[in-house]
Each structure stands twice: as C-alpha cells, then as structure tokens.
N, CA, C and O atoms as a Tinker XYZ file with bonds, in Angstrom:
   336  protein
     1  N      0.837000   -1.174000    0.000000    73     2
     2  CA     0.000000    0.000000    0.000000    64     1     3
     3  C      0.891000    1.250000    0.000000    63     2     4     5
     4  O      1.824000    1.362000    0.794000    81     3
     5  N      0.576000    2.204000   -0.926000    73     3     6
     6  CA     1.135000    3.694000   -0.965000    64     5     7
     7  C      0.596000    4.691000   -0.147000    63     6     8     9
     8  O     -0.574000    5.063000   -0.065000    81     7
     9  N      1.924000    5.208000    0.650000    73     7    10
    10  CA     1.410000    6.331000    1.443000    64     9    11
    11  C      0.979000    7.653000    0.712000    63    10    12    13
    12  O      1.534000    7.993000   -0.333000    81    11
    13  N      0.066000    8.321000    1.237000    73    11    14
    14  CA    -0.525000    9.139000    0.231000    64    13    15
    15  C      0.377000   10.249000    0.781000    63    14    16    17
    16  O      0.977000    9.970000    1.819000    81    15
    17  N      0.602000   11.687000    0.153000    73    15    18
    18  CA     1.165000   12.689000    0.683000    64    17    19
    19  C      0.380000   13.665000    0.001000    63    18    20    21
    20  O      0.082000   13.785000   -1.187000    81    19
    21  N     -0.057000   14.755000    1.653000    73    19    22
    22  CA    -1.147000   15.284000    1.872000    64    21    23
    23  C     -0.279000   16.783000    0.329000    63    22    24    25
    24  O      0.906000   17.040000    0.118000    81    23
    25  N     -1.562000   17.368000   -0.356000    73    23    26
    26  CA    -0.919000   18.265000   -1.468000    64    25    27
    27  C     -0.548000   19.308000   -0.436000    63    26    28    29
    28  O      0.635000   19.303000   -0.776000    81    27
    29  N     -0.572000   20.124000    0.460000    73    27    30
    30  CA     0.024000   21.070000    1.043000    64    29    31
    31  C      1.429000   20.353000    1.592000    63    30    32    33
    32  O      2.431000   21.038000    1.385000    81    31
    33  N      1.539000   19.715000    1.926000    73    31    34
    34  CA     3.006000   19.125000    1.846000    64    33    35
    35  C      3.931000   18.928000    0.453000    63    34    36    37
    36  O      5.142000   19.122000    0.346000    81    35
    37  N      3.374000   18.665000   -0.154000    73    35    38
    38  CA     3.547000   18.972000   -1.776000    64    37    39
    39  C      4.066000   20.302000   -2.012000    63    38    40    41
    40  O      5.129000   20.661000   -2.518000    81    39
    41  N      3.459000   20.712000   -1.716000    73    39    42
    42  CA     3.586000   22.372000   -2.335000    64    41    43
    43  C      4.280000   23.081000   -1.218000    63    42    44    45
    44  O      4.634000   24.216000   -1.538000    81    43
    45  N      4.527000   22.782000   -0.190000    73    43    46
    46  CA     5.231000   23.660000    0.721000    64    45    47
    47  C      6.689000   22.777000    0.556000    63    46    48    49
    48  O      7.450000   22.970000    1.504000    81    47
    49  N      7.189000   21.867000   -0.462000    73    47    50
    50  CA     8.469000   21.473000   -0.635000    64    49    51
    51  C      8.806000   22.091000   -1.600000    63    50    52    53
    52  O      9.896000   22.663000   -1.616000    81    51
    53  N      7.753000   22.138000   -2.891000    73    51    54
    54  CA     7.913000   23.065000   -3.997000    64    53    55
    55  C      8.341000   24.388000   -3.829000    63    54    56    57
    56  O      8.983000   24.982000   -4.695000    81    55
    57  N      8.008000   24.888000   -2.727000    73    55    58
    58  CA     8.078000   26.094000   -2.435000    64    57    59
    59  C      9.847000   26.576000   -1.916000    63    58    60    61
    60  O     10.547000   27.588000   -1.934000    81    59
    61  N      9.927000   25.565000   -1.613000    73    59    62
    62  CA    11.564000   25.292000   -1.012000    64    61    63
    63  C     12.823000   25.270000   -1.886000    63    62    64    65
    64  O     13.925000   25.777000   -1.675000    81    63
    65  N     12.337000   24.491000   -3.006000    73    63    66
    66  CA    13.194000   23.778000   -3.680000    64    65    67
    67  C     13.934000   25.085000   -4.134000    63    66    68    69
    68  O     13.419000   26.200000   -4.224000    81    67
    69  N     15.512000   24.674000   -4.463000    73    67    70
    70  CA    16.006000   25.904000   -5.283000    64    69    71
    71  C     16.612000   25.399000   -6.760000    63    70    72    73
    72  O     17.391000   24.540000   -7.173000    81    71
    73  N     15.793000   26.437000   -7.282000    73    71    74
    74  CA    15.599000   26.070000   -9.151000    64    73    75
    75  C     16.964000   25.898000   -9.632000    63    74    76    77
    76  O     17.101000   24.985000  -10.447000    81    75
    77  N     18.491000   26.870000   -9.173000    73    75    78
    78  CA    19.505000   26.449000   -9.822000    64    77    79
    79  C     20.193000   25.503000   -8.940000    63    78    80    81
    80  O     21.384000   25.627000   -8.657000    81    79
    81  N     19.375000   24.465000   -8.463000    73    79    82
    82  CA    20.060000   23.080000   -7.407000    64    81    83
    83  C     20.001000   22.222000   -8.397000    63    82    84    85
    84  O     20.442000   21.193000   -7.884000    81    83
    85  N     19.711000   21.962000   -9.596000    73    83    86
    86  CA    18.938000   20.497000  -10.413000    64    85    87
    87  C     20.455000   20.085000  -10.670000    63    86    88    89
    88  O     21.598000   20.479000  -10.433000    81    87
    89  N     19.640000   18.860000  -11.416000    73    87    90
    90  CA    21.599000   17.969000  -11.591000    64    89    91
    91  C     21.730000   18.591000  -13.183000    63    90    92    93
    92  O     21.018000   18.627000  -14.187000    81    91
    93  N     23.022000   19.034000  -12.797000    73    91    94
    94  CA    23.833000   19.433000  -14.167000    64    93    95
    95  C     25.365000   18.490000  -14.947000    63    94    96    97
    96  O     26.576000   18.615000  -14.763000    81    95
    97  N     24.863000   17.932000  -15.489000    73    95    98
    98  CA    25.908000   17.161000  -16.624000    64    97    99
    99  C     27.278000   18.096000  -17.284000    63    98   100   101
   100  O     27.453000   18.917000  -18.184000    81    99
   101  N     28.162000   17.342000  -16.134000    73    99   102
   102  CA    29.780000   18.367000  -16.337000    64   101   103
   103  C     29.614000   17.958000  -18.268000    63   102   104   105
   104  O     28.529000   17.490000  -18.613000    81   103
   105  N     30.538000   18.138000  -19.197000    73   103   106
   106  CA    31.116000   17.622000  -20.192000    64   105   107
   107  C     32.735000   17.746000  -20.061000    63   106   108   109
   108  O     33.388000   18.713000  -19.670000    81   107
   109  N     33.124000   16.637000  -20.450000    73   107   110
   110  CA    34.186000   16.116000  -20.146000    64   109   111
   111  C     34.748000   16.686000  -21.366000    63   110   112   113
   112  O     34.258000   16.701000  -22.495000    81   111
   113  N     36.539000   17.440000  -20.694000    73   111   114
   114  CA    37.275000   18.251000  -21.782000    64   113   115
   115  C     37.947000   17.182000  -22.547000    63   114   116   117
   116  O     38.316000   17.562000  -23.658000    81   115
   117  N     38.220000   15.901000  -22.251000    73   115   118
   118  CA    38.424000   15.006000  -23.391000    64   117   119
   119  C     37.166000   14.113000  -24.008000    63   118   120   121
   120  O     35.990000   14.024000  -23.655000    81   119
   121  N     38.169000   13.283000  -25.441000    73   119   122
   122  CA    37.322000   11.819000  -25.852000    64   121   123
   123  C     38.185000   11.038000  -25.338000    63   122   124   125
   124  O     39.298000   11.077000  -24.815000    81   123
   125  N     36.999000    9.972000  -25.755000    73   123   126
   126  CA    37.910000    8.632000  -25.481000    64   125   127
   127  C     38.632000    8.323000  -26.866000    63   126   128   129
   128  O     38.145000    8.380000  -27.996000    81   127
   129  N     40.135000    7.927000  -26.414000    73   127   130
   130  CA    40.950000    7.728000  -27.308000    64   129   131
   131  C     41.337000    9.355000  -27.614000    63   130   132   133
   132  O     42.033000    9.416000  -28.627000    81   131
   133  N     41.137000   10.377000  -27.155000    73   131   134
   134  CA    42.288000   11.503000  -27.602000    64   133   135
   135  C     43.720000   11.580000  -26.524000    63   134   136   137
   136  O     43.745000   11.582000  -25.293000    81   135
   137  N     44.393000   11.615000  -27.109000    73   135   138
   138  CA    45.921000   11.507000  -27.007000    64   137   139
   139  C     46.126000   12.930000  -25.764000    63   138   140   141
   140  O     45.839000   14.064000  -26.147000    81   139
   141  N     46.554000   12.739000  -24.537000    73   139   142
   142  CA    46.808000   13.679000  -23.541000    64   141   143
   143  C     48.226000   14.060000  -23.235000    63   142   144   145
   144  O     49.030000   13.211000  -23.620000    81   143
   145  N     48.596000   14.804000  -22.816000    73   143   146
   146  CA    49.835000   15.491000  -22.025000    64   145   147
   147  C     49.631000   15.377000  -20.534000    63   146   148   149
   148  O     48.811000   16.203000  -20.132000    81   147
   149  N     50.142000   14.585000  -19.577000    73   147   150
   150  CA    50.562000   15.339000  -18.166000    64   149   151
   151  C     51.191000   16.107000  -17.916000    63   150   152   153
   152  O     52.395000   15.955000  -17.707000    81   151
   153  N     50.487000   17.349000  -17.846000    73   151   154
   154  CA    51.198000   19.013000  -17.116000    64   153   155
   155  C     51.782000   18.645000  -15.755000    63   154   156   157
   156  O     52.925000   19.012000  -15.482000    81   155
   157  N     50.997000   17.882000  -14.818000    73   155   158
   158  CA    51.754000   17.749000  -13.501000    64   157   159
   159  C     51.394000   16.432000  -13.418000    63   158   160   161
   160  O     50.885000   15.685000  -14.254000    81   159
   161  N     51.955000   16.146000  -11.548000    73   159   162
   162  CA    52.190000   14.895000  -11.081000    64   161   163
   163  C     53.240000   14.023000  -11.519000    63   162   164   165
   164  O     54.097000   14.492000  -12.267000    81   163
   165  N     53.292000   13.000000  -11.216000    73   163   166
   166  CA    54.546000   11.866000  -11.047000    64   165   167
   167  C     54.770000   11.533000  -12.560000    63   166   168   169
   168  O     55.727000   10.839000  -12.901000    81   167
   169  N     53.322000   12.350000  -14.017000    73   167   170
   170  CA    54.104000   11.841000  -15.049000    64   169   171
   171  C     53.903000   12.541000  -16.031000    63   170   172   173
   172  O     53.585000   12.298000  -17.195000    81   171
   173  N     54.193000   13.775000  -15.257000    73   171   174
   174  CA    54.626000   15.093000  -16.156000    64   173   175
   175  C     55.220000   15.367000  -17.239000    63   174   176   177
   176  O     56.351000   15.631000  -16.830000    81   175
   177  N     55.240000   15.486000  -18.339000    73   175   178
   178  CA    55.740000   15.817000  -19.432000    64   177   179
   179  C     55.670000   14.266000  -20.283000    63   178   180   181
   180  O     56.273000   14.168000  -21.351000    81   179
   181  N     54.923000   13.129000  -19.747000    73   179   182
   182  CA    54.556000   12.428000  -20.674000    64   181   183
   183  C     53.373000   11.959000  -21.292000    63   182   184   185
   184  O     52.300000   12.000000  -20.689000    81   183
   185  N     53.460000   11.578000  -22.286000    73   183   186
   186  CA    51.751000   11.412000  -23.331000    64   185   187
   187  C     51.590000    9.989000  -22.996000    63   186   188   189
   188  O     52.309000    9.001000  -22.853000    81   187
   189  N     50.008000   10.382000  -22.914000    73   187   190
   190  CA    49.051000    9.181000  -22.953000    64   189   191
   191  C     47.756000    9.526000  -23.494000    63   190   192   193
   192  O     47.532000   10.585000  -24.080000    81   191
   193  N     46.553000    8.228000  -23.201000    73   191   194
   194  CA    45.676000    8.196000  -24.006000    64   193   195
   195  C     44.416000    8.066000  -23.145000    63   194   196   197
   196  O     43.931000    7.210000  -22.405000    81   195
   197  N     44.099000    9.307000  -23.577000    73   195   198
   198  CA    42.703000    9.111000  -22.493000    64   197   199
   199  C     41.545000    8.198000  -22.789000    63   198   200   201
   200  O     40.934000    8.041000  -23.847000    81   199
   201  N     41.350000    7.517000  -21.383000    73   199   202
   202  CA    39.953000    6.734000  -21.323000    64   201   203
   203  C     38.349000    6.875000  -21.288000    63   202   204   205
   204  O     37.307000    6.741000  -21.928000    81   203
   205  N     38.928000    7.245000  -20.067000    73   203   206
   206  CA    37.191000    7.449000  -19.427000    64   205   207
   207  C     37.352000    8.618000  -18.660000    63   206   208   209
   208  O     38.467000    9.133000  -18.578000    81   207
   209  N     35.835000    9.368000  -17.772000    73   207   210
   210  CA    36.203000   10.043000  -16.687000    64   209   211
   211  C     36.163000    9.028000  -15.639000    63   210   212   213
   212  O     35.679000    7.917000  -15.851000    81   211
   213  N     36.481000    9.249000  -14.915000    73   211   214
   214  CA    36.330000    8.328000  -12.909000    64   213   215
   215  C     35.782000    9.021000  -12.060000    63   214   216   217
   216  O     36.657000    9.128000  -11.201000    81   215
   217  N     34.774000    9.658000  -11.663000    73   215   218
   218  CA    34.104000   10.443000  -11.078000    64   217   219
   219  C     34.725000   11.886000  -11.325000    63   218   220   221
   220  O     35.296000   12.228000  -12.361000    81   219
   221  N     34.459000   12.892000   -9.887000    73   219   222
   222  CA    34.290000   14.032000  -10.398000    64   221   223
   223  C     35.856000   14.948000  -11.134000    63   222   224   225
   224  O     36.058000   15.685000  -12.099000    81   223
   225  N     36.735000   14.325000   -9.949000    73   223   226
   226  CA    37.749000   15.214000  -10.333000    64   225   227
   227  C     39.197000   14.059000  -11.444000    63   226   228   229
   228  O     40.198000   14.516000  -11.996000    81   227
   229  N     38.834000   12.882000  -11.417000    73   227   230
   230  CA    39.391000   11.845000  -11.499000    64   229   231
   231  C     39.357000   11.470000  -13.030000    63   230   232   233
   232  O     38.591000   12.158000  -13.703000    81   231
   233  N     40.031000   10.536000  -13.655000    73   231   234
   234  CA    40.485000    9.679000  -14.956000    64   233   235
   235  C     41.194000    8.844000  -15.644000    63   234   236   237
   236  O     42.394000    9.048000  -15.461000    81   235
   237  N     40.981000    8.006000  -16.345000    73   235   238
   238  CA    41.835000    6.823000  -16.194000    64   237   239
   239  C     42.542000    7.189000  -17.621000    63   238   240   241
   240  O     41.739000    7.619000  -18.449000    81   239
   241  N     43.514000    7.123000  -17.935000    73   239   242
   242  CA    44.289000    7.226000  -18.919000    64   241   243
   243  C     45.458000    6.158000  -19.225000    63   242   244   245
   244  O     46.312000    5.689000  -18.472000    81   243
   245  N     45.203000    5.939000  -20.572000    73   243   246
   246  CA    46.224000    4.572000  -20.953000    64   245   247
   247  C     47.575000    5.265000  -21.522000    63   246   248   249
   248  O     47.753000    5.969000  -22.517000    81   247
   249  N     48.708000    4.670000  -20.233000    73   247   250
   250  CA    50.053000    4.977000  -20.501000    64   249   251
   251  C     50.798000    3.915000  -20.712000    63   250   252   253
   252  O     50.765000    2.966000  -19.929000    81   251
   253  N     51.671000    3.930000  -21.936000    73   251   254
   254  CA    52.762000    2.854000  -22.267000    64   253   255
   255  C     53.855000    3.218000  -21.550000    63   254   256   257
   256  O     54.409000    4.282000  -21.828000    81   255
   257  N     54.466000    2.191000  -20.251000    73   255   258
   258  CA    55.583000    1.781000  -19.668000    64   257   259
   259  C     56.182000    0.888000  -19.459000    63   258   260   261
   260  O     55.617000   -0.075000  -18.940000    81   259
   261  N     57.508000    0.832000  -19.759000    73   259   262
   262  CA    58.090000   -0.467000  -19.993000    64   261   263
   263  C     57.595000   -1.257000  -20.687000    63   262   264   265
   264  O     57.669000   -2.442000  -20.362000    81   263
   265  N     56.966000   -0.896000  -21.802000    73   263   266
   266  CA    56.823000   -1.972000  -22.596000    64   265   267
   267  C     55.658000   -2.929000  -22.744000    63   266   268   269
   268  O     55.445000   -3.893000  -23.479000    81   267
   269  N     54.629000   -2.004000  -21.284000    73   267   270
   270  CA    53.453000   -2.297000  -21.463000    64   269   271
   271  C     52.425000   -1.076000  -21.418000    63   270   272   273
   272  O     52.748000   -0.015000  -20.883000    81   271
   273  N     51.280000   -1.254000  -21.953000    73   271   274
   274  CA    50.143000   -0.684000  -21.677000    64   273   275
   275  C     49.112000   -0.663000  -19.854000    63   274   276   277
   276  O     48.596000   -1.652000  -19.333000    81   275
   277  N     49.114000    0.693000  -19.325000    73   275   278
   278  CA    48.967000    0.449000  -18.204000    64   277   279
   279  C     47.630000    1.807000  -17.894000    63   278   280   281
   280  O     47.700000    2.996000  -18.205000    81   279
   281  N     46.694000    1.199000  -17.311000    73   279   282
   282  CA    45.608000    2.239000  -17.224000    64   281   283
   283  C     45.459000    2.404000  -15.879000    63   282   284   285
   284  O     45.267000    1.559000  -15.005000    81   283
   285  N     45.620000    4.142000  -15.782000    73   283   286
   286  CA    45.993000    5.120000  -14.627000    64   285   287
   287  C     44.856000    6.020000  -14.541000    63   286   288   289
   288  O     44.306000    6.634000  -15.455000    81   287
   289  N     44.514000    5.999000  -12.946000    73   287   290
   290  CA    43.109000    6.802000  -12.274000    64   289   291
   291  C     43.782000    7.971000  -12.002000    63   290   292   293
   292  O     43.781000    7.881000  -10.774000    81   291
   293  N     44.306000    8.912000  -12.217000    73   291   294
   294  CA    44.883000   10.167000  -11.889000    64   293   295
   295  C     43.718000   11.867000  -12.089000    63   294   296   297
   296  O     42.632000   12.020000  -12.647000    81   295
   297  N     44.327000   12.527000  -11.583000    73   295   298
   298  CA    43.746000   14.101000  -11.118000    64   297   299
   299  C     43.708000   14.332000  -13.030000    63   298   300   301
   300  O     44.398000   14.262000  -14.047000    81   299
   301  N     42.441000   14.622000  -12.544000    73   299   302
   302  CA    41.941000   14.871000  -14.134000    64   301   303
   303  C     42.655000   16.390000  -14.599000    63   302   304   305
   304  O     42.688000   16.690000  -15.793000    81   303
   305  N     43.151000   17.202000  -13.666000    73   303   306
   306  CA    43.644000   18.678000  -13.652000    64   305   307
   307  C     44.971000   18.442000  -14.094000    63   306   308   309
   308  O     45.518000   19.412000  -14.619000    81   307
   309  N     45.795000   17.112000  -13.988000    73   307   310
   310  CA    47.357000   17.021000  -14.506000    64   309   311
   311  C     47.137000   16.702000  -15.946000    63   310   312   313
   312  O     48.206000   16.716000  -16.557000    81   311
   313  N     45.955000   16.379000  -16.799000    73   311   314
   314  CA    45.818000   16.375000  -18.226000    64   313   315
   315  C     45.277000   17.806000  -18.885000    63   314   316   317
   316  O     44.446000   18.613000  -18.467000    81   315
   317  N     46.309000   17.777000  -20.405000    73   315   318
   318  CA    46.135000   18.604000  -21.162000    64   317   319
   319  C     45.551000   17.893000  -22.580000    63   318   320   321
   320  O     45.354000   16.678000  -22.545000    81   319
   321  N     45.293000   18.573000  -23.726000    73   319   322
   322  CA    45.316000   17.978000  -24.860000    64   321   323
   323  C     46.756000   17.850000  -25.551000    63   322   324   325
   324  O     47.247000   18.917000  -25.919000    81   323
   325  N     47.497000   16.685000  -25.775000    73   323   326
   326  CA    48.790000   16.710000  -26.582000    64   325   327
   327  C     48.507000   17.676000  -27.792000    63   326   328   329
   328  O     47.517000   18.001000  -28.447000    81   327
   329  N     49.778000   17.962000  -27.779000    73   327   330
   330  CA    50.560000   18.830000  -28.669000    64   329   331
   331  C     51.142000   17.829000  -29.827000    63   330   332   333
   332  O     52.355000   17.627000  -29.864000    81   331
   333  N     50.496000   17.368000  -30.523000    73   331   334
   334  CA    51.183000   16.220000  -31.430000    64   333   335
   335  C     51.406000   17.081000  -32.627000    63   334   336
   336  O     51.936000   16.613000  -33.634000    81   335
C-alpha cells in the first residue's frame, strides 16, 4: 500500500526547492581515445591516451611503460590535450 502525501506538503516542498540546485551534466574536456599530455604529477611531461572520466575530479588514462600498456586513475587537472 502507498502512502498518500497530503498536497500542502507537496507544495510547501515546492516552495523550497532551489531552481539552480537540479543535476547538471559536467562535459568532459576530453574523448575517449584523444591523445593527452601530463602538465603535472609523477608523469609530467609524458603522453598518454585518455579513457574514461572516474568520477568528479578523477580519470583513467592509458600509458605505455616499460613496454606495457597500463591504465591510470589520476587528477583529471594534470591532463592537457597533446601537442602532437
């Protein structure tokens, strides 16, 4: 059974709500598969390949080391767009 909710309760939440609170969809400054620069952190001045985002501030980017392919959750703020 559904609890009913009385309309003045309704409307006295409406009344509350604040209009620029709604969910807003960041867009992400890369694609997947565009080629990045690390400006900072532990791998600064080398290129990789961006993945995905990882939540808000976060991203996984595919870096070749040693000879392998290795996918890294790092500060989405140490990527640039390469300079190729």
């Amino acid at each position: 059974m559904l609890a009913r909710i009385p309309e003045t309760v309704v409307e006295a939440l409406r009344q509350r709500e604040d209009p620029g609170a709604g969910i807003c969809a960041r867009v992400s400054p890369f694609r997947h598969g565009e080629a990045v620069e690390f400006r900072a952190g532990p791998f600064a001045g080398l290129n990789g390949v961006f993945d995905m985002e990882a939540g808000e501030e976060r991203a996984f980017v595919l870096l070749e080391w040693l000879g392998k392919v290795n996918r890294l959750k790092v500060n989405r703020d140490w990527l640039v767009p390469a300079a190729y």
